[in-house]
PQR file with spaces between the fields and no chain letter, atoms N, CA, C, O and H, PARSE charges and radii, in Angstrom:
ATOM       1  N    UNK     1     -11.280  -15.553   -3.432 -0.4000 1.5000
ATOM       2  CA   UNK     1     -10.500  -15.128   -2.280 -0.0000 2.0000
ATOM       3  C    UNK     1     -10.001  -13.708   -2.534  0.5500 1.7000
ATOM       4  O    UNK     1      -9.315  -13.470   -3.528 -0.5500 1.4000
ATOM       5  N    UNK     2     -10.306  -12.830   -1.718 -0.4000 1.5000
ATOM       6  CA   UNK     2      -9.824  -11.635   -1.816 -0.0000 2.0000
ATOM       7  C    UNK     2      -8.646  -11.309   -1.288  0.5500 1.7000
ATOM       8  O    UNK     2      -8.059  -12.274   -0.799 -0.5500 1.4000
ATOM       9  H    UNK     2     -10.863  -13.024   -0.911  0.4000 1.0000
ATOM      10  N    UNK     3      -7.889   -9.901   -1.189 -0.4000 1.5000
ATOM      11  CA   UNK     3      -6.729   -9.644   -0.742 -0.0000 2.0000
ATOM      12  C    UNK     3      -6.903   -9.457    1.220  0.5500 1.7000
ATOM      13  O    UNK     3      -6.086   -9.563    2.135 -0.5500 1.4000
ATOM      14  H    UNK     3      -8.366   -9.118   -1.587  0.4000 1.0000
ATOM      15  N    UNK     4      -7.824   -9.260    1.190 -0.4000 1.5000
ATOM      16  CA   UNK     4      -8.374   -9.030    2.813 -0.0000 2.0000
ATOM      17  C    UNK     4      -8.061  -11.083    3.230  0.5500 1.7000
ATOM      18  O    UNK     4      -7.192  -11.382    4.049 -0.5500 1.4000
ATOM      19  H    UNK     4      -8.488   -9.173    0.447  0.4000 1.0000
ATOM      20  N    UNK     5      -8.773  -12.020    2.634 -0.4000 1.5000
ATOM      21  CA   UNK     5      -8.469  -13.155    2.960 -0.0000 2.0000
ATOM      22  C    UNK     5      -7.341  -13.609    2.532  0.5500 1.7000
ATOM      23  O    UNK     5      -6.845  -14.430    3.303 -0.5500 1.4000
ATOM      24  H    UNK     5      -9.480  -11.777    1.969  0.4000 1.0000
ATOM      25  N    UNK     6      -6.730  -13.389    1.579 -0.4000 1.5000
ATOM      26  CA   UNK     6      -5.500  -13.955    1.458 -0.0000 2.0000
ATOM      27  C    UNK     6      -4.062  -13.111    2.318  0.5500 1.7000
ATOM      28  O    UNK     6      -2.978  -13.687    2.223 -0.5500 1.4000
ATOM      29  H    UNK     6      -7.133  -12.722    0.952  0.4000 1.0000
ATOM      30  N    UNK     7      -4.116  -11.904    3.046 -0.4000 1.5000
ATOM      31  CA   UNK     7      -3.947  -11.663    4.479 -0.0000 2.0000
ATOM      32  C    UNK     7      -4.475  -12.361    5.601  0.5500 1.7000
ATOM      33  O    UNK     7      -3.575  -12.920    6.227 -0.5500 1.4000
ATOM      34  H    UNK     7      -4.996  -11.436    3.123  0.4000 1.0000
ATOM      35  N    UNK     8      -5.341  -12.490    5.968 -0.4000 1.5000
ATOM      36  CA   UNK     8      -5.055  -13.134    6.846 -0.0000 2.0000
ATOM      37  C    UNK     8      -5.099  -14.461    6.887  0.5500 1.7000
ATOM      38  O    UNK     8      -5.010  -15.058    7.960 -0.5500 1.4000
ATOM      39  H    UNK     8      -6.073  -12.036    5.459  0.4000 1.0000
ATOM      40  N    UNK     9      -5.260  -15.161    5.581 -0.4000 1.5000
ATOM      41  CA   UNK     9      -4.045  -16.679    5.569 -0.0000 2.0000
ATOM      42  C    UNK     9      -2.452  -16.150    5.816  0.5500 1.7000
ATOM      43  O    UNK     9      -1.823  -17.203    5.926 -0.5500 1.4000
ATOM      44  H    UNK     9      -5.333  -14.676    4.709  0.4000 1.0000
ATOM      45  N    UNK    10      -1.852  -15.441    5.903 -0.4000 1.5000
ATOM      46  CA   UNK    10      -0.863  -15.480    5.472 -0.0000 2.0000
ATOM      47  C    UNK    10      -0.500  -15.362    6.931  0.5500 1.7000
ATOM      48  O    UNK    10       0.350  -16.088    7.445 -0.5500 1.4000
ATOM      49  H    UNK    10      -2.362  -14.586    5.814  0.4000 1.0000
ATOM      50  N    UNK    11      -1.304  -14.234    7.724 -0.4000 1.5000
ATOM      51  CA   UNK    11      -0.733  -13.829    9.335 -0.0000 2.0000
ATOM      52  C    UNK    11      -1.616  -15.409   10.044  0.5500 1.7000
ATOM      53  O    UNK    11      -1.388  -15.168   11.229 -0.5500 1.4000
ATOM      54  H    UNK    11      -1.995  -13.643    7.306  0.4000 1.0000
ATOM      55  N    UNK    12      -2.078  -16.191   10.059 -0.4000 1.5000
ATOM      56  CA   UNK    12      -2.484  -17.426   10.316 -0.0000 2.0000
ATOM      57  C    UNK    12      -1.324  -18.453   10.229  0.5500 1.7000
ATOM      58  O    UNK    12      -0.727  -19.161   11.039 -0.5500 1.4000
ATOM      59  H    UNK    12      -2.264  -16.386    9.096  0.4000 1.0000
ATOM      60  N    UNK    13      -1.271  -18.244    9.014 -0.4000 1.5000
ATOM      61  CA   UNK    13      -0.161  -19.523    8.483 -0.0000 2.0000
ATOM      62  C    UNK    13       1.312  -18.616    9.327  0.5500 1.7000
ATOM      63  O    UNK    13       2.037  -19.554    9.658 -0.5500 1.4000
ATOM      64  H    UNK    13      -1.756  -17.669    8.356  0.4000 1.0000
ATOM      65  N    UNK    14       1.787  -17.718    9.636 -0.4000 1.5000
ATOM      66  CA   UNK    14       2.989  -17.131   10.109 -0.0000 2.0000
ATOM      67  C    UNK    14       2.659  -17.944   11.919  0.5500 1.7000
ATOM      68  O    UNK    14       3.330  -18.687   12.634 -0.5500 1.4000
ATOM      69  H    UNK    14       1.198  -16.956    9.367  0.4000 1.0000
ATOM      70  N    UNK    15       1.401  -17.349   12.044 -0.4000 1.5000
ATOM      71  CA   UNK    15       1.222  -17.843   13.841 -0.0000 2.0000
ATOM      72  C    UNK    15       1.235  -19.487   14.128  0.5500 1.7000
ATOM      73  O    UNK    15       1.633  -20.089   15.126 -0.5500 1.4000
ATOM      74  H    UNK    15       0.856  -16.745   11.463  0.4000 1.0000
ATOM      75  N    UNK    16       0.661  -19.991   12.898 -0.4000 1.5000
ATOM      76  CA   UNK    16       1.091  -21.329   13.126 -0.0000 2.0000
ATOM      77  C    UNK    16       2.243  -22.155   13.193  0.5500 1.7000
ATOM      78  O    UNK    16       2.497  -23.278   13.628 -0.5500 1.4000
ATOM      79  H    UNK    16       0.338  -19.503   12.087  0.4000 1.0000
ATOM      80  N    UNK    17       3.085  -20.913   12.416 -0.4000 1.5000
ATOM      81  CA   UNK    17       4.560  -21.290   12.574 -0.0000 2.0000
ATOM      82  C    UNK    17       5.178  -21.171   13.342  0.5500 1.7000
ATOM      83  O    UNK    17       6.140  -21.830   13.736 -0.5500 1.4000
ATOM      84  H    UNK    17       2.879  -20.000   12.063  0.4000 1.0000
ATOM      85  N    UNK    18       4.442  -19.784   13.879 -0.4000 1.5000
ATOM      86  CA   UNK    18       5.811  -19.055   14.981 -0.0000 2.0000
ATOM      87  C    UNK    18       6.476  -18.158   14.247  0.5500 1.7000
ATOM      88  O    UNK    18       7.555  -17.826   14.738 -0.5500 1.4000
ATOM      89  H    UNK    18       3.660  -19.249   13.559  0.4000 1.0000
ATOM      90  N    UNK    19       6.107  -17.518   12.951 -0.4000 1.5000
ATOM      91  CA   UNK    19       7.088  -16.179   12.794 -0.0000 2.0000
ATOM      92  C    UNK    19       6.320  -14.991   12.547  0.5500 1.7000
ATOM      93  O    UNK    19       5.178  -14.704   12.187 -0.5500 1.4000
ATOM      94  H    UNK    19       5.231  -17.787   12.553  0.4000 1.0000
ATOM      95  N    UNK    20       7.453  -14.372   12.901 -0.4000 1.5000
ATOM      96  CA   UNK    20       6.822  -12.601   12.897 -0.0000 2.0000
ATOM      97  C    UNK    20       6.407  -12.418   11.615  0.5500 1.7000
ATOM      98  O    UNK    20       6.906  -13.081   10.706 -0.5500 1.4000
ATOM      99  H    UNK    20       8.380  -14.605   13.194  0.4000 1.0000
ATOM     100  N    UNK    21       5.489  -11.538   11.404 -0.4000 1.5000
ATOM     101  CA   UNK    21       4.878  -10.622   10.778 -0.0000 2.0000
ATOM     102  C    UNK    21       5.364   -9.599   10.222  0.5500 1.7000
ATOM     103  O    UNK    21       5.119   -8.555   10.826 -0.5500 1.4000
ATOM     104  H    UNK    21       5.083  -10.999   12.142  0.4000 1.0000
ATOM     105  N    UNK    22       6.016   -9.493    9.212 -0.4000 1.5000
ATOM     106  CA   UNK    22       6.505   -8.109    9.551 -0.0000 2.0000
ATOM     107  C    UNK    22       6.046   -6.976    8.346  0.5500 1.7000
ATOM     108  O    UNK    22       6.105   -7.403    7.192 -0.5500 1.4000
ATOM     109  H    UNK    22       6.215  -10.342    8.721  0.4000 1.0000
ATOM     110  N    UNK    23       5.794   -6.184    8.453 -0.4000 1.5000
ATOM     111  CA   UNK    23       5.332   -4.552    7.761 -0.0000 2.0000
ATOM     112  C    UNK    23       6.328   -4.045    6.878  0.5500 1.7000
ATOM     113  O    UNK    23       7.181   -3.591    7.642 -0.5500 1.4000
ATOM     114  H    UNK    23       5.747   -5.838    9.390  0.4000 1.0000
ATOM     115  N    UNK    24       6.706   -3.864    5.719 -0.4000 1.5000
ATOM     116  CA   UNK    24       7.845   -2.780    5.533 -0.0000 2.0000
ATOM     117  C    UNK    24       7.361   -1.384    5.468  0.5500 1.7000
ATOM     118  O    UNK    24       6.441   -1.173    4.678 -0.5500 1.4000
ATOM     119  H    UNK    24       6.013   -4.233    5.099  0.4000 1.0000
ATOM     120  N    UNK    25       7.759   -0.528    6.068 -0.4000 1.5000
ATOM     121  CA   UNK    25       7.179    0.898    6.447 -0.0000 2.0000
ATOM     122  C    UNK    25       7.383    1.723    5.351  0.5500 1.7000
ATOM     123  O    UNK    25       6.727    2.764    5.294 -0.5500 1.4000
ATOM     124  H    UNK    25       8.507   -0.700    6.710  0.4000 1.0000
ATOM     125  N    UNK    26       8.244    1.425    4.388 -0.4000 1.5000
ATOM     126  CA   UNK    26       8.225    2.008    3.049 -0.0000 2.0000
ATOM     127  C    UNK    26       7.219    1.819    1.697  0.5500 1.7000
ATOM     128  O    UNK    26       6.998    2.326    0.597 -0.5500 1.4000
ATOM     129  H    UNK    26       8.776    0.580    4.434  0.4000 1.0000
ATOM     130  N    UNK    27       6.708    0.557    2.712 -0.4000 1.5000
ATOM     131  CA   UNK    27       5.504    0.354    1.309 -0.0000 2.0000
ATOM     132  C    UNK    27       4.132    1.218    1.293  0.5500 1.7000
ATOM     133  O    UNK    27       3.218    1.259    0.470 -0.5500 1.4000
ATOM     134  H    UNK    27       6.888    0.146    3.606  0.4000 1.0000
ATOM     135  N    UNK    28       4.350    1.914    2.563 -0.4000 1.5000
ATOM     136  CA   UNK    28       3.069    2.990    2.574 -0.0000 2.0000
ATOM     137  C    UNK    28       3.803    4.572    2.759  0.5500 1.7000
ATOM     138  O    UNK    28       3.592    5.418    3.629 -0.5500 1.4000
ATOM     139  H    UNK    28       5.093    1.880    3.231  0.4000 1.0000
ATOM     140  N    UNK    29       4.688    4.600    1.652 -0.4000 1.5000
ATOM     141  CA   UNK    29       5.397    6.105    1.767 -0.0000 2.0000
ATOM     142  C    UNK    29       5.426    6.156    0.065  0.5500 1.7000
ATOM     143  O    UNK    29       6.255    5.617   -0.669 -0.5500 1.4000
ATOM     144  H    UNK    29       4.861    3.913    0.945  0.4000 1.0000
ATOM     145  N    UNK    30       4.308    6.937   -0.302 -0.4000 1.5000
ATOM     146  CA   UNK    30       4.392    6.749   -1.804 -0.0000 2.0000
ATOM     147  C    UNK    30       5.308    7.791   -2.934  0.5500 1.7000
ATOM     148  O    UNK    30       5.144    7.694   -4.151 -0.5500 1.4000
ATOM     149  H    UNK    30       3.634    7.374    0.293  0.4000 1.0000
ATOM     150  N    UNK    31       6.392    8.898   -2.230 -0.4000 1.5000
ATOM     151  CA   UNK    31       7.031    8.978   -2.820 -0.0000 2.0000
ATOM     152  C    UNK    31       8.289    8.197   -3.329  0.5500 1.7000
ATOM     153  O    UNK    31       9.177    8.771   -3.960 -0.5500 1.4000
ATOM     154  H    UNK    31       6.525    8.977   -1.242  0.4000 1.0000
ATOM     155  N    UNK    32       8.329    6.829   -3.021 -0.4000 1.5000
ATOM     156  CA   UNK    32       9.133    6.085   -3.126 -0.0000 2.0000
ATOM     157  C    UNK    32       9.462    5.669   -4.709  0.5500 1.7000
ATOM     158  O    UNK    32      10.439    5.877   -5.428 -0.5500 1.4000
ATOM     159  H    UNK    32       7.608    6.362   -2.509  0.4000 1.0000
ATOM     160  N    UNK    33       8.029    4.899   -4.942 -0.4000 1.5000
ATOM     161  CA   UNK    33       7.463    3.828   -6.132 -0.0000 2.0000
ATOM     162  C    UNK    33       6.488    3.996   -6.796  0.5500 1.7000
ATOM     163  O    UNK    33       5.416    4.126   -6.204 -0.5500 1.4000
ATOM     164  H    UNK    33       7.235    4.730   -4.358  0.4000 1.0000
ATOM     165  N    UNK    34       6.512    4.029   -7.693 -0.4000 1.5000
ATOM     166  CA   UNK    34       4.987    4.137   -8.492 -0.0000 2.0000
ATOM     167  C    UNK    34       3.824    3.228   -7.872  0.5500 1.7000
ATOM     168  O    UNK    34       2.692    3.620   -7.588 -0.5500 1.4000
ATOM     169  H    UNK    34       7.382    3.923   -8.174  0.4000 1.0000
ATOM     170  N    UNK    35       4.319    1.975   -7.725 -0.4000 1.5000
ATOM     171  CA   UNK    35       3.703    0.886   -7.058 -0.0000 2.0000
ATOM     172  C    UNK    35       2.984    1.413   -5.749  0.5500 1.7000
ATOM     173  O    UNK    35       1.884    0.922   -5.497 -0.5500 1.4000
ATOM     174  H    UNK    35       5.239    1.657   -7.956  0.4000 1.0000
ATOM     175  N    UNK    36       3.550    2.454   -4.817 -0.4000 1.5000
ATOM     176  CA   UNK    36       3.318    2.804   -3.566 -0.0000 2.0000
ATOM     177  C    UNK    36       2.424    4.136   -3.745  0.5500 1.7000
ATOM     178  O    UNK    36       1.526    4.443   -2.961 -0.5500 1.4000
ATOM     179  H    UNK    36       4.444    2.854   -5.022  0.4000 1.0000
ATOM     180  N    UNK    37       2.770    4.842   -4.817 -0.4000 1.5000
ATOM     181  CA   UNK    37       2.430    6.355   -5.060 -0.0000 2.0000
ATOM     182  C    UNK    37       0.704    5.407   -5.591  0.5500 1.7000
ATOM     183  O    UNK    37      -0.240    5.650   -4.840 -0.5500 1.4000
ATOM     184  H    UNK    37       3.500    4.593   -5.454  0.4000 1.0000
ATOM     185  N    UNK    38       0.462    4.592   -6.599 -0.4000 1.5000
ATOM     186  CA   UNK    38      -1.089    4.048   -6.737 -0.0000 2.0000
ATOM     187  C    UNK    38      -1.720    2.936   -5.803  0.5500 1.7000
ATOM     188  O    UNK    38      -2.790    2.347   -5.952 -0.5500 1.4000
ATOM     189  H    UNK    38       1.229    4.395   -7.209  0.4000 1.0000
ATOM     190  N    UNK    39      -0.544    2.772   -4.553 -0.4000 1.5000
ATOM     191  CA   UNK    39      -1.580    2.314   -3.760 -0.0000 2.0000
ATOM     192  C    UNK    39      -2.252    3.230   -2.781  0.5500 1.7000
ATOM     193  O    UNK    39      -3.436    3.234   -2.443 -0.5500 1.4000
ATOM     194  H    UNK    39       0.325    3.251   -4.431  0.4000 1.0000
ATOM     195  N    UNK    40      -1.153    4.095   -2.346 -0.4000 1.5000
ATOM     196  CA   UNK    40      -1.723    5.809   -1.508 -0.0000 2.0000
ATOM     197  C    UNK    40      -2.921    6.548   -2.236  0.5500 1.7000
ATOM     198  O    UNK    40      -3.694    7.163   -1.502 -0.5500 1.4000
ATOM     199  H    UNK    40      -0.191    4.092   -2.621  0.4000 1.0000
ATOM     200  N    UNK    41      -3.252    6.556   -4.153 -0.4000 1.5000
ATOM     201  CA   UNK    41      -4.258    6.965   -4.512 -0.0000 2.0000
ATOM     202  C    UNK    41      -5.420    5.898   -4.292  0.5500 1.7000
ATOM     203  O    UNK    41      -6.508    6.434   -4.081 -0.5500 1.4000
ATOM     204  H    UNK    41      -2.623    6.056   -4.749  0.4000 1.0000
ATOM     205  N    UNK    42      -5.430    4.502   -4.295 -0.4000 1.5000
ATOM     206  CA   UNK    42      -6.811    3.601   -4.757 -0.0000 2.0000
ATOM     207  C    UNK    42      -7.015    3.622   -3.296  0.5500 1.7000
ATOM     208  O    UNK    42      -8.147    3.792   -2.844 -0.5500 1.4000
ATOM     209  H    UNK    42      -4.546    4.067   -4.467  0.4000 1.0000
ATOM     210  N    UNK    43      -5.650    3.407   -2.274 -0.4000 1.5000
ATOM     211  CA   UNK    43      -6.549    2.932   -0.952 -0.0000 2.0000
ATOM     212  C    UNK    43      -7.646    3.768   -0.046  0.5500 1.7000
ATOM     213  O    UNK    43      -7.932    4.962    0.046 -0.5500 1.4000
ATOM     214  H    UNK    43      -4.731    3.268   -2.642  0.4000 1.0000
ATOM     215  N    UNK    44      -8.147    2.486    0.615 -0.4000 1.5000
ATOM     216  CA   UNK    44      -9.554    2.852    0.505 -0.0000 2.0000
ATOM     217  C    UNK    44      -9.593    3.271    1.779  0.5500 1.7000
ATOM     218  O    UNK    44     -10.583    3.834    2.247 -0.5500 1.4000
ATOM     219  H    UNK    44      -7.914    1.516    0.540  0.4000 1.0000
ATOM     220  N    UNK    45      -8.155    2.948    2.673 -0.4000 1.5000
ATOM     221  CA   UNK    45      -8.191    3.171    4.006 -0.0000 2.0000
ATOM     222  C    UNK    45      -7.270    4.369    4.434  0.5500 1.7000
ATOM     223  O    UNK    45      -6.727    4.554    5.524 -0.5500 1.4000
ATOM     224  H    UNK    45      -7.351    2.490    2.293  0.4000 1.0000
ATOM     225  N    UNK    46      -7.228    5.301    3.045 -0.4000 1.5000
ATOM     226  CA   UNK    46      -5.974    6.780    3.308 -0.0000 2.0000
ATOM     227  C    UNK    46      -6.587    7.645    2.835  0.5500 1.7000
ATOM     228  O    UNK    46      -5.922    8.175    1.944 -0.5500 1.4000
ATOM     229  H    UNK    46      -7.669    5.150    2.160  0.4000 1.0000
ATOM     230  N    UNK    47      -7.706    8.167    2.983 -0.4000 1.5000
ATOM     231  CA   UNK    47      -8.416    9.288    2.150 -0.0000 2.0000
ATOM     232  C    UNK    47      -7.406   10.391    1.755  0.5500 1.7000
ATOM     233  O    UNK    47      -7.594   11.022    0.715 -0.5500 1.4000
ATOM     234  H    UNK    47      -8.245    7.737    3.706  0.4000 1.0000
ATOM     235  N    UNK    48      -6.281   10.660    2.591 -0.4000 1.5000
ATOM     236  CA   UNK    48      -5.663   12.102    2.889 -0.0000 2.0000
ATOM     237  C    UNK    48      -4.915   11.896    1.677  0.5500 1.7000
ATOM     238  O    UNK    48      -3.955   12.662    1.754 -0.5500 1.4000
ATOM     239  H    UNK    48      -6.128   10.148    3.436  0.4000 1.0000
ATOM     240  N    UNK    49      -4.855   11.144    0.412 -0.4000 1.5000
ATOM     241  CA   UNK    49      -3.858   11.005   -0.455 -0.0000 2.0000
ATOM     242  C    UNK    49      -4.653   10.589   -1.512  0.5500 1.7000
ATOM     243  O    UNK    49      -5.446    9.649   -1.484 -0.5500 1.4000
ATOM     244  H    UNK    49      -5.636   10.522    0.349  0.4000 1.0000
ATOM     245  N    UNK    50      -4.425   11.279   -2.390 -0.4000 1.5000
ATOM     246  CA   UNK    50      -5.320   11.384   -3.694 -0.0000 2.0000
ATOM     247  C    UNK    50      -4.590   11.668   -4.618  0.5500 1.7000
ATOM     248  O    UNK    50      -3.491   12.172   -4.387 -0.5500 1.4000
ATOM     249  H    UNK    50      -3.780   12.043   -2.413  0.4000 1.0000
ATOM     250  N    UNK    51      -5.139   11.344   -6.264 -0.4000 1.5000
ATOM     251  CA   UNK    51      -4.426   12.025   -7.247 -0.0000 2.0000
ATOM     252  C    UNK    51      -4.257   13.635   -7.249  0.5500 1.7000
ATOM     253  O    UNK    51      -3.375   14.231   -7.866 -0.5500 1.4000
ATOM     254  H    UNK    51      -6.032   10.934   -6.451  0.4000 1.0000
ATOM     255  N    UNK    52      -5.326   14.274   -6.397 -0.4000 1.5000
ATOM     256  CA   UNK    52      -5.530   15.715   -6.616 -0.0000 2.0000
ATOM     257  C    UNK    52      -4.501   16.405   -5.883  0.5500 1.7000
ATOM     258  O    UNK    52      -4.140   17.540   -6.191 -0.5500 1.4000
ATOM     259  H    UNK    52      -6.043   13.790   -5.895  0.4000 1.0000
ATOM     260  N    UNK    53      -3.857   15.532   -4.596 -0.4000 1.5000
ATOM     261  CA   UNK    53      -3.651   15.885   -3.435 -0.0000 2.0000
ATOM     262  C    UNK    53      -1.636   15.048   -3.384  0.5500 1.7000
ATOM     263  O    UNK    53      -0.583   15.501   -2.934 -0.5500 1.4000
ATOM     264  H    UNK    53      -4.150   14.609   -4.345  0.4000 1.0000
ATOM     265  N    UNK    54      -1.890   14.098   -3.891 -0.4000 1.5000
ATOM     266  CA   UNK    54      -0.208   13.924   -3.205 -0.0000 2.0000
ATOM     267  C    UNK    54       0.622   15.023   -4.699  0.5500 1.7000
ATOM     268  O    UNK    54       0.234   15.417   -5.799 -0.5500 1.4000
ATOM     269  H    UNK    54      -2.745   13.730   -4.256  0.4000 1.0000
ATOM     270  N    UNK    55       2.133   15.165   -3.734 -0.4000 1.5000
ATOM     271  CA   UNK    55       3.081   15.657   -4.254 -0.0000 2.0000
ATOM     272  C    UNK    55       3.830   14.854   -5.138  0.5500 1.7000
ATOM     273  O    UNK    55       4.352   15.377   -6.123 -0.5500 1.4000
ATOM     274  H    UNK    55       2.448   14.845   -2.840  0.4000 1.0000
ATOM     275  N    UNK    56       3.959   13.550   -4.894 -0.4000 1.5000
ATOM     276  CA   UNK    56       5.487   12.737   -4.882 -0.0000 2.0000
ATOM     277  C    UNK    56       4.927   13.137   -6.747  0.5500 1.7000
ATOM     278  O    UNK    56       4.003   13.719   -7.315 -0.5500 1.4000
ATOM     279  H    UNK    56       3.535   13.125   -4.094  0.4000 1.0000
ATOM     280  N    UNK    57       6.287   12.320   -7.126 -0.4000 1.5000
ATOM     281  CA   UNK    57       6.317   12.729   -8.418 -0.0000 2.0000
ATOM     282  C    UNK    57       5.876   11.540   -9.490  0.5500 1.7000
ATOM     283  O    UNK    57       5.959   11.558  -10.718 -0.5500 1.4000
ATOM     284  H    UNK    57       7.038   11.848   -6.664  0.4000 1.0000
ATOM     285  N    UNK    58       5.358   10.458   -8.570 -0.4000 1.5000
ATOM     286  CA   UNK    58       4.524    9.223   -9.878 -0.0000 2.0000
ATOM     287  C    UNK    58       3.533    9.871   -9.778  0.5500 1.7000
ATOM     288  O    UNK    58       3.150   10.004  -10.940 -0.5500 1.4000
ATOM     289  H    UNK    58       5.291   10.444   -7.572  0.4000 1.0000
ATOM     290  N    UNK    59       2.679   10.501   -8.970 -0.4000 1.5000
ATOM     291  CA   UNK    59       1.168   10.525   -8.714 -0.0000 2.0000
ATOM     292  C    UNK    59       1.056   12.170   -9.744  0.5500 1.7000
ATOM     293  O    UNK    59      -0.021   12.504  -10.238 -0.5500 1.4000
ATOM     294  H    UNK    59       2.990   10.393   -8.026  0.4000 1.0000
ATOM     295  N    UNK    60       2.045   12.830   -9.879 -0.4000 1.5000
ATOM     296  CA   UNK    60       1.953   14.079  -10.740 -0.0000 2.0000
ATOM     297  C    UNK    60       1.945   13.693  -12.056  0.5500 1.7000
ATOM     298  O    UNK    60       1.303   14.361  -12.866 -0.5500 1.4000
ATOM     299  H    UNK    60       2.920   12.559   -9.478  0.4000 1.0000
ATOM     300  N    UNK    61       2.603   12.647  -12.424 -0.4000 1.5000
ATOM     301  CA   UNK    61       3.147   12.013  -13.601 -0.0000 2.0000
ATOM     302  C    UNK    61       2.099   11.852  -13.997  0.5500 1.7000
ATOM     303  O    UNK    61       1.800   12.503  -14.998 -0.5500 1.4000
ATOM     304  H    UNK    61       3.125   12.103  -11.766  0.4000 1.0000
ATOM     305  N    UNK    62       0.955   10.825  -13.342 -0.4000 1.5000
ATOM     306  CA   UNK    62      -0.348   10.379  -13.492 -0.0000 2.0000
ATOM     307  C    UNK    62      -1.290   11.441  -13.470  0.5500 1.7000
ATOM     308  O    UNK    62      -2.330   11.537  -14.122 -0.5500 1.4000
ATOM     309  H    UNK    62       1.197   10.297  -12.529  0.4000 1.0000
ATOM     310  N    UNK    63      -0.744   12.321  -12.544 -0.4000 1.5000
ATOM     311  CA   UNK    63      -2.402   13.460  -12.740 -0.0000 2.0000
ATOM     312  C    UNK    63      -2.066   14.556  -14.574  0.5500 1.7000
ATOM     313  O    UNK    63      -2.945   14.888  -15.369 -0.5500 1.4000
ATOM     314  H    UNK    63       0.101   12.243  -12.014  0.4000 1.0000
ATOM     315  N    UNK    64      -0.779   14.793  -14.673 -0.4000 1.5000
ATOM     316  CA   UNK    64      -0.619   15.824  -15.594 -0.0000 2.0000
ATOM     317  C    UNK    64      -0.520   14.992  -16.648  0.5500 1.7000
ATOM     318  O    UNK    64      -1.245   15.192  -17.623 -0.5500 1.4000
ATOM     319  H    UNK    64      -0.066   14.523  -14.027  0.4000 1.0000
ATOM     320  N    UNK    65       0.575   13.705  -16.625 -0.4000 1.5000
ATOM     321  CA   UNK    65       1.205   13.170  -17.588 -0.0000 2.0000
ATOM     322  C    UNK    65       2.120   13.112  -18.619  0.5500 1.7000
ATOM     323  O    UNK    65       2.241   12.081  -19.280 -0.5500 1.4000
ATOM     324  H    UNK    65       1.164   13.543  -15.833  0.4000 1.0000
């Protein structure tokens, strides 16, 4: 089971319930978290954010070290 299917069990299992869905809008702002700063580099669906390319200061940490 991948992360693509184990999404949408999760928005399935919410509609079967009846509850919202909800996004936190900070988890795709990667000067936040390190956690957020290497998902803005691996994802596959943000080209515009790269190790070469973001500012925030985990992803510098990681490019210089």
């Amino acid at each position: 089971m991948g992360l693509s299917d184990l999404q949408d069990r999760i928005l399935e299992t919410c509609e079967e319930n009846g509850l919202d869905y909800v996004t936190d809008s900070t988890n795709f702002q990667p000067d936040i978290t390190l956690r957020n700063a290497l998902r803005a580099i691996i994802s596959k669906n943000d080209k515009s954010v790269s190790k070469n390319n973001c500012s925030c200061p985990f992803a510098l940490k990681l490019k210089y070290g």
